[in-house]
VOPAGU-2260 file (C-alpha; in pm, 1 decimal, decimal comma):
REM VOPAGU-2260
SITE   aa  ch    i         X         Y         Z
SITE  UNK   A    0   -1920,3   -2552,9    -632,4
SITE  UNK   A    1   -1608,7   -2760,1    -681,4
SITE  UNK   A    2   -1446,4   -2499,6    -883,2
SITE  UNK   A    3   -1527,6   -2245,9    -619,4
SITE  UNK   A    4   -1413,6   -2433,1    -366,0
SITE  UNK   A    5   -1044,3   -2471,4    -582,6
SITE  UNK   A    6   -1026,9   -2133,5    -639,1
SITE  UNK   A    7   -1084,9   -2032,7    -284,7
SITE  UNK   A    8    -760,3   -2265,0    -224,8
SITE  UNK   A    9    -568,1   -2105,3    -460,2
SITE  UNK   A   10    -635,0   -1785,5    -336,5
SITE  UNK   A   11    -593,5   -1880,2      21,7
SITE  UNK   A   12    -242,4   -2022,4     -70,1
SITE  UNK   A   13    -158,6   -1683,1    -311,0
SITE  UNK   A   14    -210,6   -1497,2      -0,8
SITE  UNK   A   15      -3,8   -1743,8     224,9
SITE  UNK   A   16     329,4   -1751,7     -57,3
SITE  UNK   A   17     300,9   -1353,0     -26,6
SITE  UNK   A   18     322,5   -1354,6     332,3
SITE  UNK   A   19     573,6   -1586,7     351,0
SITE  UNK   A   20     821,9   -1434,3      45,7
SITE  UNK   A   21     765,8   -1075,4     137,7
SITE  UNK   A   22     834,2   -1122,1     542,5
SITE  UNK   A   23    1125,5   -1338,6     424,3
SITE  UNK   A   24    1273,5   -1057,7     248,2
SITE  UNK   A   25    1253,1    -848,5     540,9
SITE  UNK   A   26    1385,1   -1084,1     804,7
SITE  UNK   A   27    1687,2   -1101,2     576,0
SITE  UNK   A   28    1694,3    -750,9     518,8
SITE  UNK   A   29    1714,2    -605,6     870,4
SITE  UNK   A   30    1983,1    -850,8     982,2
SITE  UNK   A   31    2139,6    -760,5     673,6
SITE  UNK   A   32    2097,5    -373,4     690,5
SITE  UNK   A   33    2129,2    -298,7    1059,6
SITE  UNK   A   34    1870,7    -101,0    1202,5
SITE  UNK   A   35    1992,8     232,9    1107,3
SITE  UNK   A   36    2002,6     111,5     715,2
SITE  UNK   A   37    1718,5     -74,8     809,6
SITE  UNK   A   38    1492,3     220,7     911,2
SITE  UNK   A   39    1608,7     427,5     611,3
SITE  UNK   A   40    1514,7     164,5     346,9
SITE  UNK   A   41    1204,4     134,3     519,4
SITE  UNK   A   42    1150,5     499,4     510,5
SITE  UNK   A   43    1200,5     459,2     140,2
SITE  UNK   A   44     944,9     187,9      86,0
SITE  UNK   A   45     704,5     340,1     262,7
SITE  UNK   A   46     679,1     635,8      24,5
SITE  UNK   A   47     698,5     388,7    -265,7
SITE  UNK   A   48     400,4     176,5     -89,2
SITE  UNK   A   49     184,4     536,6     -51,7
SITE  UNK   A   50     189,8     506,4    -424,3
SITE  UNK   A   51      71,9     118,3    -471,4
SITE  UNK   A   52    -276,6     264,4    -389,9
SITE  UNK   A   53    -373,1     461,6    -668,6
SITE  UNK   A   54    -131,9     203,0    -916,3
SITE  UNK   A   55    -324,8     -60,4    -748,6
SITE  UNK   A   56    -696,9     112,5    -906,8
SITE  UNK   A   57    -567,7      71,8   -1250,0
SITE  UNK   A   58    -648,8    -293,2   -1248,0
SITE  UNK   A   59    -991,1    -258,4   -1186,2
SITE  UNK   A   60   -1026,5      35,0   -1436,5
SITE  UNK   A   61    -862,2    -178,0   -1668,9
SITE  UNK   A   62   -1050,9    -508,1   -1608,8
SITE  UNK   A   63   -1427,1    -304,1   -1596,1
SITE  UNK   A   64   -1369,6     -89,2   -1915,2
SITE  UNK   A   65   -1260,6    -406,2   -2105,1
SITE  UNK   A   66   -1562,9    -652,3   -1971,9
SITE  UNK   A   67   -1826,0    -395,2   -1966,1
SITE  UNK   A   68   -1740,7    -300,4   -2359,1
SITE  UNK   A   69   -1712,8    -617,9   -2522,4
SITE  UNK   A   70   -1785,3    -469,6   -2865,5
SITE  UNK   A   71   -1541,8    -183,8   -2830,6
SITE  UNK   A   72   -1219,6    -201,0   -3054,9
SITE  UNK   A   73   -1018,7    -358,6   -2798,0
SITE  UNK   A   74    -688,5    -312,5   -2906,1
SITE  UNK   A   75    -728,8      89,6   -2896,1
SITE  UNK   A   76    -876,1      25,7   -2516,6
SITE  UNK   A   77    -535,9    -147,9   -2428,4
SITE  UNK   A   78    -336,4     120,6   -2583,3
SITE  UNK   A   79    -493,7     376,1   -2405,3
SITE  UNK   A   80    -469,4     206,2   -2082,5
SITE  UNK   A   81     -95,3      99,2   -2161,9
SITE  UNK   A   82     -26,2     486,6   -2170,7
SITE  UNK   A   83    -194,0     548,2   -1897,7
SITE  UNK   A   84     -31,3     319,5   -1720,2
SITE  UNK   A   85     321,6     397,8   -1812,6
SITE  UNK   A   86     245,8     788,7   -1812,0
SITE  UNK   A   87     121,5     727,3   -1437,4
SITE  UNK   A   88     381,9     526,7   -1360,6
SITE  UNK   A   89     636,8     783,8   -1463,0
SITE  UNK   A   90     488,3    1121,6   -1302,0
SITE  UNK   A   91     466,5     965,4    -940,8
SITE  UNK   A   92     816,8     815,3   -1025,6
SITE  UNK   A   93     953,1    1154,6   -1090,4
SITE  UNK   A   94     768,2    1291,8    -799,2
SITE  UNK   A   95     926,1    1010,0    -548,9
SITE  UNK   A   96    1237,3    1097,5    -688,2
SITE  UNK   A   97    1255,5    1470,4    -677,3
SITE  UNK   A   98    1067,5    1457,7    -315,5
SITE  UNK   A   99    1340,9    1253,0    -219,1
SITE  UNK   A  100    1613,9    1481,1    -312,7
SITE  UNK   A  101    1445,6    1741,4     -99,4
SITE  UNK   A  102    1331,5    1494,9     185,6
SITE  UNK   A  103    1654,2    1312,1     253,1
SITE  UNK   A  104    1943,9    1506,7      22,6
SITE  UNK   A  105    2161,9    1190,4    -119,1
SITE  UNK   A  106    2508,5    1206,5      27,5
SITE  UNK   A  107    2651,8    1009,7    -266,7
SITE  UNK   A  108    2610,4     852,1    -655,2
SITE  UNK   A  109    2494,9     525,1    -434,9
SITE  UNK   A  110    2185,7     714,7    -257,2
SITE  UNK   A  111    2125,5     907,1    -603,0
SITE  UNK   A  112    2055,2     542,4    -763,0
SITE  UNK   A  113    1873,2     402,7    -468,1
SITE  UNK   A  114    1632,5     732,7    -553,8
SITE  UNK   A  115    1633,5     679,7    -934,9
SITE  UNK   A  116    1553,4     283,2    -903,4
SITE  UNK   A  117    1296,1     393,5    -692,0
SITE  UNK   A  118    1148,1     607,6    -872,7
SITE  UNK   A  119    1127,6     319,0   -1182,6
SITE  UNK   A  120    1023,1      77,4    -932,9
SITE  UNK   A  121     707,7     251,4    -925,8
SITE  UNK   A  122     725,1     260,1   -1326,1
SITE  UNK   A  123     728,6     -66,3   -1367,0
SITE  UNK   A  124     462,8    -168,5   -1114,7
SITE  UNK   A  125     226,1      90,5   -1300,1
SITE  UNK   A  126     290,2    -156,5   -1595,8
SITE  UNK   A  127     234,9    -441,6   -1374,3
SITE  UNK   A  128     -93,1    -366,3   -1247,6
SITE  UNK   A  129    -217,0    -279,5   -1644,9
SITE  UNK   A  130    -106,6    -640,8   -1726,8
SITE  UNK   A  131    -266,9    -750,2   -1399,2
SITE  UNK   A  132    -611,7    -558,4   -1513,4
SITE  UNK   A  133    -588,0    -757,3   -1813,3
SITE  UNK   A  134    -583,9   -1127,8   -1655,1
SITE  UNK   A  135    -902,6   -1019,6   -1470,8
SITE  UNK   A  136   -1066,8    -952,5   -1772,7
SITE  UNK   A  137    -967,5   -1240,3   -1901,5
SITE  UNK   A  138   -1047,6   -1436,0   -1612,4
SITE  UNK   A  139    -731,7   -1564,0   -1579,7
SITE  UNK   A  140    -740,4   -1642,9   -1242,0
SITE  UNK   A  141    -439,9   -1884,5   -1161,9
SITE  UNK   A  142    -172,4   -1678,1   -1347,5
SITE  UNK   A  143    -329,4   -1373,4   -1130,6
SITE  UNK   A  144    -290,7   -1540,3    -807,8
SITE  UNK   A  145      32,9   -1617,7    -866,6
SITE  UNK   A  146     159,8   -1326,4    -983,6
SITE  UNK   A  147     190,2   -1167,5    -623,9
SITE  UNK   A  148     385,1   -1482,0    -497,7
SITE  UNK   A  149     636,8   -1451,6    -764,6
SITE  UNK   A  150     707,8   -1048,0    -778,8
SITE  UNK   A  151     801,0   -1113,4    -398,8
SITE  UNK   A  152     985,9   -1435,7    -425,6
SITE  UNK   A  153    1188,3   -1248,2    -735,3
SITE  UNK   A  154    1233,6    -969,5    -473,8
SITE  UNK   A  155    1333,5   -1283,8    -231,0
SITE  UNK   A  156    1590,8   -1451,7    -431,5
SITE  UNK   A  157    1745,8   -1168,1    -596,0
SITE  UNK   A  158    1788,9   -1012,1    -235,8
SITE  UNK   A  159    2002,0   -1258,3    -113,1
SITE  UNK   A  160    2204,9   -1262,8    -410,9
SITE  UNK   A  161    2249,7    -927,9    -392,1
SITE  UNK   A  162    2280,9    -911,5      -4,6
SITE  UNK   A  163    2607,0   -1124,7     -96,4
SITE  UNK   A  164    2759,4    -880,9    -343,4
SITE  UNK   A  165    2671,3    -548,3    -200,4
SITE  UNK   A  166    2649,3    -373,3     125,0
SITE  UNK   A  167    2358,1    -110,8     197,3
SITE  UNK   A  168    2030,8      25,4      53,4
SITE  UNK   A  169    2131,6     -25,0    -270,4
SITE  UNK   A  170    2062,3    -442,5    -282,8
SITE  UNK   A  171    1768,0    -389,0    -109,2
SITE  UNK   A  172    1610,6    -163,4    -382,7
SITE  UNK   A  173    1723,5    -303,9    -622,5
SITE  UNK   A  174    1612,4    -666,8    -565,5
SITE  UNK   A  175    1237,9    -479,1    -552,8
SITE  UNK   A  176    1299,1    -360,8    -903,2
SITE  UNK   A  177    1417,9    -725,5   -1026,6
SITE  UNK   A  178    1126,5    -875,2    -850,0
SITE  UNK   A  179     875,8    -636,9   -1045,3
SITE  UNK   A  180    1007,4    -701,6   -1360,7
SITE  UNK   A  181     979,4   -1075,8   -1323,0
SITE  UNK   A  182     624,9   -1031,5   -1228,8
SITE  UNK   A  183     606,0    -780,7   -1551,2
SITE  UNK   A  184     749,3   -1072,7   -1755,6
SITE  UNK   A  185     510,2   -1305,5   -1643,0
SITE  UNK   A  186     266,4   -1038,1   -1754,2
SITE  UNK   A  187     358,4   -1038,5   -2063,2
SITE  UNK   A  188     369,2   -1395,5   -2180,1
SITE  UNK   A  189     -31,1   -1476,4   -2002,2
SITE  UNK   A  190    -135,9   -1209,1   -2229,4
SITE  UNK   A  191      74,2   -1117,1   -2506,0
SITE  UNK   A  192     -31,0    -771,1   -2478,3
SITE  UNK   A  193     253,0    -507,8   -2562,7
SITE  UNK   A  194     277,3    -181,8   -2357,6
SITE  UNK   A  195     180,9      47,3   -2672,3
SITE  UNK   A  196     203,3     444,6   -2670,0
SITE  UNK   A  197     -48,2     693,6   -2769,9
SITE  UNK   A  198     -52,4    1035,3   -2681,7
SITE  UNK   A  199    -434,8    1080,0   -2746,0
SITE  UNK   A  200    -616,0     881,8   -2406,3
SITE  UNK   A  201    -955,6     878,7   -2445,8
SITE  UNK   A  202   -1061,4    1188,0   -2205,6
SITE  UNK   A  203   -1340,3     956,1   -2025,7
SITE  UNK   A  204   -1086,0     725,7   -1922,0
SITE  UNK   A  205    -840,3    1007,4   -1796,8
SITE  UNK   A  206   -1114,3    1200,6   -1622,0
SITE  UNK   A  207   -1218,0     892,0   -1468,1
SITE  UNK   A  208    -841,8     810,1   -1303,3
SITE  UNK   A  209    -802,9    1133,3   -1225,0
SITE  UNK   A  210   -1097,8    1150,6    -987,3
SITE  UNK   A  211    -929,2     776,1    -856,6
SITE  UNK   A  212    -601,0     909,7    -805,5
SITE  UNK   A  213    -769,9    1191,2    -625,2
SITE  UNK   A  214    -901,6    1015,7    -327,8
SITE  UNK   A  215    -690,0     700,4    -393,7
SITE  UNK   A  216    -358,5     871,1    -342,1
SITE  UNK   A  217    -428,7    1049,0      14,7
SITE  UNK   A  218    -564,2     716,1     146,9
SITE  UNK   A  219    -214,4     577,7      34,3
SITE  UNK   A  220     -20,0     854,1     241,0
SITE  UNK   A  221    -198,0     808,6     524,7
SITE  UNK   A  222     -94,9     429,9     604,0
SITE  UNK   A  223     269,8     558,6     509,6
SITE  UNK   A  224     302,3     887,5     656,3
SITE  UNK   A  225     375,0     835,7    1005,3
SITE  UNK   A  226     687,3     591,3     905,9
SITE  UNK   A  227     806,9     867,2     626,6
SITE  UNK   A  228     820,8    1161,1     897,3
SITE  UNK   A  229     993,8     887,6    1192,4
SITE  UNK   A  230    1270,4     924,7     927,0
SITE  UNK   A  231    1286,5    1273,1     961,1
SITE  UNK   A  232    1244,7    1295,4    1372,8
SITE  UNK   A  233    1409,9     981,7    1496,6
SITE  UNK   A  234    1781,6     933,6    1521,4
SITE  UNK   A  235    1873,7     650,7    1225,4
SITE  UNK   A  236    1860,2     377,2    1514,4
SITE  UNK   A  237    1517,3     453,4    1649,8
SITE  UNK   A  238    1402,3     497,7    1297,1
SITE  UNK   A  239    1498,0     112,9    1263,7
SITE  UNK   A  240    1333,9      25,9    1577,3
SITE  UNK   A  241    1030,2     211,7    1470,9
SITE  UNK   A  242    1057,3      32,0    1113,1
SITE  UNK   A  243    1011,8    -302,9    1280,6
SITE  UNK   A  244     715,3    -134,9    1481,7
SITE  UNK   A  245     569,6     -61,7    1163,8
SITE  UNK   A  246     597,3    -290,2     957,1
SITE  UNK   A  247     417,7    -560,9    1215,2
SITE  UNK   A  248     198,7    -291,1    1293,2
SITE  UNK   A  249     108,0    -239,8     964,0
SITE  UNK   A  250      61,0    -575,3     880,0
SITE  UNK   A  251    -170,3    -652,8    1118,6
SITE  UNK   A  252    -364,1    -360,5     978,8
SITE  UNK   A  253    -372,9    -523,0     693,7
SITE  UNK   A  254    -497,0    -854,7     747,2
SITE  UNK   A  255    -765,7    -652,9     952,7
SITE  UNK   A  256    -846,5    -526,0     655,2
SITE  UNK   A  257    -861,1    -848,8     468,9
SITE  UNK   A  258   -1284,8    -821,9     484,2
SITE  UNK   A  259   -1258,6    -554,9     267,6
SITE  UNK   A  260   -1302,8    -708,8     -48,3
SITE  UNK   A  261   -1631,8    -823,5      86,0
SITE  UNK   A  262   -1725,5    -488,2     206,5
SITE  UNK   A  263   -1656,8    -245,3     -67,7
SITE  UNK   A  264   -1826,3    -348,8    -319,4
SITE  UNK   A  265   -2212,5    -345,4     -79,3
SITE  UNK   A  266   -2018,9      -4,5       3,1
SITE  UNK   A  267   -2076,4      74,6    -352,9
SITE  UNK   A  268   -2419,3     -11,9    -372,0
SITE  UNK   A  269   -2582,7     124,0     -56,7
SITE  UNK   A  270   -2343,7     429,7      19,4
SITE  UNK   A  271   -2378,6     646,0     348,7
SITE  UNK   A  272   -2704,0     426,2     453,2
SITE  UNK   A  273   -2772,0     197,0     764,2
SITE  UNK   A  274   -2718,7     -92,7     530,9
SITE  UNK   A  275   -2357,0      61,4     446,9
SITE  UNK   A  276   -2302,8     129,2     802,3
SITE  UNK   A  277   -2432,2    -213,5     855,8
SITE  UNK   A  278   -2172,6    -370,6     594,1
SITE  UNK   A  279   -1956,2    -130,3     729,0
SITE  UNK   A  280   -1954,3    -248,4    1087,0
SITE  UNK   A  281   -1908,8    -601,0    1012,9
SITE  UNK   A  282   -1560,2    -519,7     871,1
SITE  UNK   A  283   -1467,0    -362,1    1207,2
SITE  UNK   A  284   -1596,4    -579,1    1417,7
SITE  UNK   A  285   -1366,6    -825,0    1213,1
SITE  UNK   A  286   -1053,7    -604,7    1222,6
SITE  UNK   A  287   -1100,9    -555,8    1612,7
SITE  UNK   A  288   -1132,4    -928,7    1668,6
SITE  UNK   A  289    -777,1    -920,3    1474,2
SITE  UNK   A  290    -598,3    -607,0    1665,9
SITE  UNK   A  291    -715,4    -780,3    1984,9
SITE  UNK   A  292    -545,4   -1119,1    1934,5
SITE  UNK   A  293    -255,8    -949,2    1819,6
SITE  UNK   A  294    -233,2    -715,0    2117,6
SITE  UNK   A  295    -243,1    -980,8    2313,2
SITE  UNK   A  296      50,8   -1228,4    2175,0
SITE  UNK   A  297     261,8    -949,9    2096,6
SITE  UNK   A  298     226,2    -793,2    2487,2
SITE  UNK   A  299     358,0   -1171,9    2592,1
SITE  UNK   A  300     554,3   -1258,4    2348,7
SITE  UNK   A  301     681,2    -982,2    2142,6
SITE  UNK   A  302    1037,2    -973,9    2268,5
SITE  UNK   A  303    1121,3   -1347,2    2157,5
SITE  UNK   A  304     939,5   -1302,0    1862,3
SITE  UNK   A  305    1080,5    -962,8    1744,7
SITE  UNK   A  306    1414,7   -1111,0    1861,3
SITE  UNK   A  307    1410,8   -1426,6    1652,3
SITE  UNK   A  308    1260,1   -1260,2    1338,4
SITE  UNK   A  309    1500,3    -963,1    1287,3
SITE  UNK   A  310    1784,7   -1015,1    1542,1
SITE  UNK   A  311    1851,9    -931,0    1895,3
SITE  UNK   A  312    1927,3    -583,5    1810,0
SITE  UNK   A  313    1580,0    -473,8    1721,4
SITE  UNK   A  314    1415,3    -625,5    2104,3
SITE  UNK   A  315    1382,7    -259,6    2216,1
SITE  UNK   A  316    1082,4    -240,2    1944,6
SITE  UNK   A  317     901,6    -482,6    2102,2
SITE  UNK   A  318     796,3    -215,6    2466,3
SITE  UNK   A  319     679,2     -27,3    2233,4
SITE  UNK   A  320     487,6    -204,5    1977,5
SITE  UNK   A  321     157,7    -293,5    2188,2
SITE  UNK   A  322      69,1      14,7    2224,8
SITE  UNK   A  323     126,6     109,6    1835,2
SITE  UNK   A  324     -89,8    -167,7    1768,5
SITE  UNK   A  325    -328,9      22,7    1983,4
SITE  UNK   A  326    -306,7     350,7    1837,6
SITE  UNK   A  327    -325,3     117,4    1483,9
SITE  UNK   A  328    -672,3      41,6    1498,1
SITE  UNK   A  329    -832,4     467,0    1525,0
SITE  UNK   A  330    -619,9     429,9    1204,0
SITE  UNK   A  331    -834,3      80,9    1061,8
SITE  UNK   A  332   -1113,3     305,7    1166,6
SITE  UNK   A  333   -1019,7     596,1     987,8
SITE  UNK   A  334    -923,6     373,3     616,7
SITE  UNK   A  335   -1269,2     281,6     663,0
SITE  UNK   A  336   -1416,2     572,3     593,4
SITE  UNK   A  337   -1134,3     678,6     288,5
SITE  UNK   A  338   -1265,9     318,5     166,2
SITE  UNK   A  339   -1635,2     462,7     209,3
SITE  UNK   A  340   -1544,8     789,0      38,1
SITE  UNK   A  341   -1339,4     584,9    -253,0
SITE  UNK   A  342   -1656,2     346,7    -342,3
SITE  UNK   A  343   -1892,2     677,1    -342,5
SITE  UNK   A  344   -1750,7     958,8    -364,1
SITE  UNK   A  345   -1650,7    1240,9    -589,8
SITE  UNK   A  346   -1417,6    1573,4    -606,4
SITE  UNK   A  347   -1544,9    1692,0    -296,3
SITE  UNK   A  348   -1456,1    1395,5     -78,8
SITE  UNK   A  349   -1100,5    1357,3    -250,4
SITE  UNK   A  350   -1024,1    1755,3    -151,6
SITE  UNK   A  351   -1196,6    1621,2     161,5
SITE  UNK   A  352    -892,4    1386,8     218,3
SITE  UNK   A  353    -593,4    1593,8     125,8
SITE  UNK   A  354    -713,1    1872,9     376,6
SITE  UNK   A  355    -676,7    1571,0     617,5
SITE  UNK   A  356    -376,9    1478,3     478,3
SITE  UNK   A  357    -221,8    1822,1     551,2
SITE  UNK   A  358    -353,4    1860,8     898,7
SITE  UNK   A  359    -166,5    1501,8     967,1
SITE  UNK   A  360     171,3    1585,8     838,0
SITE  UNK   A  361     143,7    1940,8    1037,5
SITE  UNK   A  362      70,6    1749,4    1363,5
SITE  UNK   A  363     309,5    1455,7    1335,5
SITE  UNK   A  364     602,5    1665,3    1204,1
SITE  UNK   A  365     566,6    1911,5    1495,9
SITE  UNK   A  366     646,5    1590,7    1726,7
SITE  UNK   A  367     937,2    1596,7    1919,8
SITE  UNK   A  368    1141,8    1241,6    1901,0
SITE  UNK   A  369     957,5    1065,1    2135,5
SITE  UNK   A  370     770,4     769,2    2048,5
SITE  UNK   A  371     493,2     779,2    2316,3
SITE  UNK   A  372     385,9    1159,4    2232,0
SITE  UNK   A  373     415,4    1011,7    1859,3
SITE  UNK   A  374     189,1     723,8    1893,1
SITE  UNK   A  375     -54,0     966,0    2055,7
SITE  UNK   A  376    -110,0    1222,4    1801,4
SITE  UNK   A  377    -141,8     881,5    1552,9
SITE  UNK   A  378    -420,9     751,3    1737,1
SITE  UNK   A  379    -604,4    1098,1    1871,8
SITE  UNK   A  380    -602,9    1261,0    1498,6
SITE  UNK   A  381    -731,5     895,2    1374,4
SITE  UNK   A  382   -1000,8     913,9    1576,7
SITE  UNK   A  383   -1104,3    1269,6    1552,7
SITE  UNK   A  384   -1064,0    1216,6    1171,0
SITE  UNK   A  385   -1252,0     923,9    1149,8
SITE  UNK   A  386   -1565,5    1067,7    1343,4
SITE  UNK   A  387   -1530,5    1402,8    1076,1
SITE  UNK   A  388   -1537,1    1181,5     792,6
SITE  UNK   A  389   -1854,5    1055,2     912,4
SITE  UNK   A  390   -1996,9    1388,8     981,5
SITE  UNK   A  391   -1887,1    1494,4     620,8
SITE  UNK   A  392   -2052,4    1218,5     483,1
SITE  UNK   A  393   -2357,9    1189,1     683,0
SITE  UNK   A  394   -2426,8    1590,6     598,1
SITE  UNK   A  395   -2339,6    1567,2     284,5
SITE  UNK   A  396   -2634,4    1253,4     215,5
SITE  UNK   A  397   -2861,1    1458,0     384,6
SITE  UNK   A  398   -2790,2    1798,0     201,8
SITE  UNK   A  399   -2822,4    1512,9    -106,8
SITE  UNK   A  400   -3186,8    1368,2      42,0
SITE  UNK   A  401   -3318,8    1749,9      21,5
């Protein structure tokens, strides 16, 4: 009980340090950026964060395959899950790359290596969540907790550092890439595992990810999507307004969504049932407790706040972010269900998603620049979406029953 009762510190204060590093970097960032730069890094990040999801599944892949097989040659599982990792890492690094040559055409060599370090940016956290699979294996559970912390106070430290010597994007980038090596490092040295290459996976492990990436990868684009296209709509200062919109926004979405480690795994076990609707309920009642406070504060007291955080020039953000937390929570709503279809679902829900991916591009890109008329396709095709995915699943456990 004792040792669960440390660890549950630990973990408390992991999640704390990450908070505190990673909104540091941003304060310092949008003062340092102005919100035109501002709102185009952000744009950037959020394609690289639409990625994190299905990067983020390798660790459990990796720390499952290698507890569950205990007698299994080991050292060929790691290799195979080193390639996968770095193969992974490099395909959707080439794809954010070449999508951003198409999406926002560089204007100089200094954009073209914001998109390249990007693009290995994602590389290198592919690596980072292998090594991360690893320590959970391993039950390394205090250099896992850390880990977080340090990749963002690397990011931290190296940003202001480079914030002095630079002007731009560029810094900004580029202290995420420093700050995901360190954590790679780090990596490293708990486990003394080397990242090697084979070019023969074992096809159970590579069917397996594929039907992850799948489902994993549309639930990733739809937390970033609406902040990619305000890059394309808004003029460069609105785009930094609406950065600071979403990013709070999208935090609070995600400590709503801090239950979900509870959730998914019961999610897992009793699948489109009234005890998984049950389990499933308790995690929204939860995040609506948490949109409500913060709807609240940030109605009274988003101006100062917003104002003292990121600078006076970012206060117009704050009329409109009570009613993007508002239009935030059809969205909590809606990742419900992707987490629903991720913990029990197959090819069919994953082509399920990426039809509903399409349909939400097509109806926030035909937006005209106006924030309100925005926010309201968000939250309308969140809701609708969410209520479909419940019809999908419902008839498809029925069709199931029969």
């Amino acid at each position: 009980m004792k040792k669960l009762a440390t660890k549950s510190v630990w973990l408390l204060l992991s999640v704390v340090l990450a908070s505190l590093f990673g909104y540091s970097f941003h304060f310092l960032a949008s003062r340092a950026l102005g919100p035109a730069a501002y709102g185009y890094y952000t744009v950037l990040m959020a394609l690289m964060i639409a990625f994190l999801r299905p990067l983020e599944a390798i660790s459990p892949l990796v720390a499952r395959t290698l507890i569950e097989n205990p007698t299994a040659n080991r050292q060929f599982l790691l290799r195979d899950f080193a390639s996968l990792a770095l193969l992974t890492g490099t395909i959707l690094g080439a794809v954010q790359f070449i999508f951003l040559l198409f999406w926002t055409p560089p204007k100089g060599p200094s954009e073209l290596a914001v998109f390249f370090i990007s693009g290995l940016t994602i590389l290198v956290w592919a690596c980072l969540y292998f090594y991360r699979g690893v320590l959970q294996s391993r039950y390394q559970d205090n250099p896992l907790l850390y880990n977080r912390p340090s990749e963002l106070l690397g990011r931290l430290l190296s940003g202001v550092l480079l914030f002095i010597l630079g002007k731009g994007v560029l810094p900004a980038i580029l202290s995420g890439l420093v700050g995901a090596v360190a954590a790679v490092i780090q990596g490293f040295f708990y486990t003394g595992t080397e990242l090697n290459l084979t070019y023969k996976i074992d096809r159970a492990i590579i069917a397996e990810y594929a039907k992850i990436l799948l489902i994993t990868l549309p639930g990733g684009l739809f937390i970033s999507l609406d902040m990619i296209i305000a890059g394309k709509i808004f003029s460069p200062f609105n785009c930094g307004q609406y950065a600071i919109v979403n990013m709070i926004g999208k935090g609070i979405l995600l400590y709503a969504l801090a239950a979900s480690p509870l959730v998914y795994p019961r999610l897992v076990k009793h699948r489109v049932s009234k005890k998984g609707a049950y389990y499933l309920g308790l995690g929204y009642l939860f995040a609506g407790l948490v949109f409500f406070a913060a709807f609240i504060f940030f109605a009274f007291y988003g101006e100062e706040t917003i104002g003292l955080l990121f600078g006076r020039s970012y206060t117009p953000a704050a009329g409109y972010l009570p009613i993007y937390i508002i239009v935030m929570f059809p969205l909590c709503l809606n990742y419900g269900v992707i987490n629903l279809k991720a913990a029990t679902g197959g090819w069919s829900e994953g082509i399920f998603l990426w039809v509903l991916l399409a349909g939400y591009t097509v109806v926030l890109l035909s937006s005209p620049a106006d924030f309100f008329d925005y926010f309201t396709r968000i939250g309308i095709f969140q809701s609708l979406t969410a209520t479909a995915g419940w019809l999908f699943g419902a008839v498809k456990t029925r069709h199931t029953r029969r």
